[in-house]
C-alpha positions in Angstrom: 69.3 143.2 38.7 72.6 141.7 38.4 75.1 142.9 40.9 78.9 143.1 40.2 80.7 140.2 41.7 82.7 141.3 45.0 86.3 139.8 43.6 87.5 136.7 46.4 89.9 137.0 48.8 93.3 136.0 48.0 94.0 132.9 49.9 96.3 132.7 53.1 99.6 132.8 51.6 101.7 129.3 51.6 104.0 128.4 54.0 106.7 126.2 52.3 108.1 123.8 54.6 111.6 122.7 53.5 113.7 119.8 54.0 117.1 120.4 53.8 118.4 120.6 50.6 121.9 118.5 50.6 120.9 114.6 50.3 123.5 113.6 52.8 121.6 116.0 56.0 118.5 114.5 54.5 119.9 110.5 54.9 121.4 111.7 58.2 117.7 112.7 59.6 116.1 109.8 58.4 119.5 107.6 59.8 119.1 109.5 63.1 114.8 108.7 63.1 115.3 105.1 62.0 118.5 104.8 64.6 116.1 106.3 67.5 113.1 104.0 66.6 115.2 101.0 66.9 116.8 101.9 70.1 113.3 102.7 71.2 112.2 99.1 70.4 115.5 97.7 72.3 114.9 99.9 75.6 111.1 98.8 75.4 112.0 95.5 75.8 115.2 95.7 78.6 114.2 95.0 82.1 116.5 97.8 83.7 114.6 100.8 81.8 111.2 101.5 84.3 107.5 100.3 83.5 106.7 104.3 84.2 109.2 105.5 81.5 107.9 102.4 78.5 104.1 103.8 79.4 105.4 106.9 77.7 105.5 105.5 73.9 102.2 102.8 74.9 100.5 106.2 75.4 101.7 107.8 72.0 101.0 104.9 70.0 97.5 104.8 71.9 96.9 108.3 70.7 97.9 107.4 66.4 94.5 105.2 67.3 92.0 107.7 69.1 90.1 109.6 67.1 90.8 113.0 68.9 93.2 115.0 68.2 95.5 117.6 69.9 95.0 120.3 66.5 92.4 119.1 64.9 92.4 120.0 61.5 90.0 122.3 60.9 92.6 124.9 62.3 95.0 124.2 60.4 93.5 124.2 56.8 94.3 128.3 57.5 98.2 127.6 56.9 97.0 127.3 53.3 96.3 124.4 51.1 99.8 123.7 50.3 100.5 122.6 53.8 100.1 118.9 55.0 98.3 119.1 57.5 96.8 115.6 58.1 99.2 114.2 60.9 101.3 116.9 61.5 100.3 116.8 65.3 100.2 112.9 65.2 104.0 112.6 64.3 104.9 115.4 66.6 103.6 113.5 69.7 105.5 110.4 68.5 108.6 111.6 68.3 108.3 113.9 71.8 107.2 110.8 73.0 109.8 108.4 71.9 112.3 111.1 72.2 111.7 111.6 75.8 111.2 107.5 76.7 114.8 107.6 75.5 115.7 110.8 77.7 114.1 108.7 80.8 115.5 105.3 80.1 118.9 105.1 82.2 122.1 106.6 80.6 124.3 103.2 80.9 121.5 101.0 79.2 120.9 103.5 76.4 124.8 103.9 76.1 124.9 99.8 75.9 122.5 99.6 72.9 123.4 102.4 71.2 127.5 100.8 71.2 125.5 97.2 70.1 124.0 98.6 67.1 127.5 100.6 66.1 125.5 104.0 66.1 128.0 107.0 66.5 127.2 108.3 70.2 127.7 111.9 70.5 126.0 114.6 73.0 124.7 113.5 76.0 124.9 109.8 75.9 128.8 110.2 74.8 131.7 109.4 77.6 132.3 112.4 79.8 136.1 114.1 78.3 138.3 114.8 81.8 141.6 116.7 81.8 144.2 116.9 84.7 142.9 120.3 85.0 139.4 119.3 86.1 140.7 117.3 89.1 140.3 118.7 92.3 142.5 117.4 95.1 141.8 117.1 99.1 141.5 115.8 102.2 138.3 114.9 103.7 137.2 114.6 107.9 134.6 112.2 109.4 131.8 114.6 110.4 130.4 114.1 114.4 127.5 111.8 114.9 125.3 114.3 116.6 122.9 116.0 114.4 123.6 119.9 113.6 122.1 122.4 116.3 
């Protein structure tokens, strides 16, 4: 006997993921990935910046290569088919990886190629601002040689 057909399921709604929608904040994100992946390649390369601190994008490159992954995608085909979903993690681990290579490399060196390839430095690699105001005048003692009690 034919039995009605139990209607399916609507499907998990779609997640829209948007880029911004002026052009010039989307040029200034891919400026500010192409600006960091160059800087990346310069500190990779500069003797001052540790061996510790350049295993940190070796690793993440490594990964792009190893066929595990962090999501795998059979979790997230439930965001919805509209979703790219392919190397969503893969990307992600670059860029915290690269991102924080540059965070451990050391200030002055970073500061040095950033001013050699003319990018704008602003935040934390940008020249410390003083004021009068944030001088603090004193007098200082020589402290005994004996250790405290």
């Amino acid at each position: 006997m034919n039995q009605p057909i139990a209607p399916r399921p609507d499907p998990a709604p779609q997640r829209n993921i948007t880029l911004p929608q002026d052009p010039t904040e989307r040029v200034n994100l891919l400026r500010s990935v192409y600006e960091r992946a160059i800087l990346s390649w310069k500190l990779m390369w500069d003797e001052r910046v540790s061996l510790w601190a350049k295993l940190l994008p070796i690793g993440a490159i490594t990964y792009l290569f190893v066929p595990i992954d962090v999501i795998p995608e059979a979790l997230l085909a439930f965001l919805g088919p509209g979703v790219i979903v392919g190397g969503i993690d893969d990307v992600a681990i670059l860029l915290l990886a690269f991102n924080f290579f540059i965070e451990l490399a050391p200030r002055d060196v970073v500061v040095e190629h950033l001013r050699e390839m003319g990018a704008r430095i602003t935040g934390q690699f940008s020249e410390p601002s003083y004021s009068d105001e944030d001088v603090i005048e004193g007098e200082a003692e020589p402290l005994d040689d004996e250790p405290p009690r």
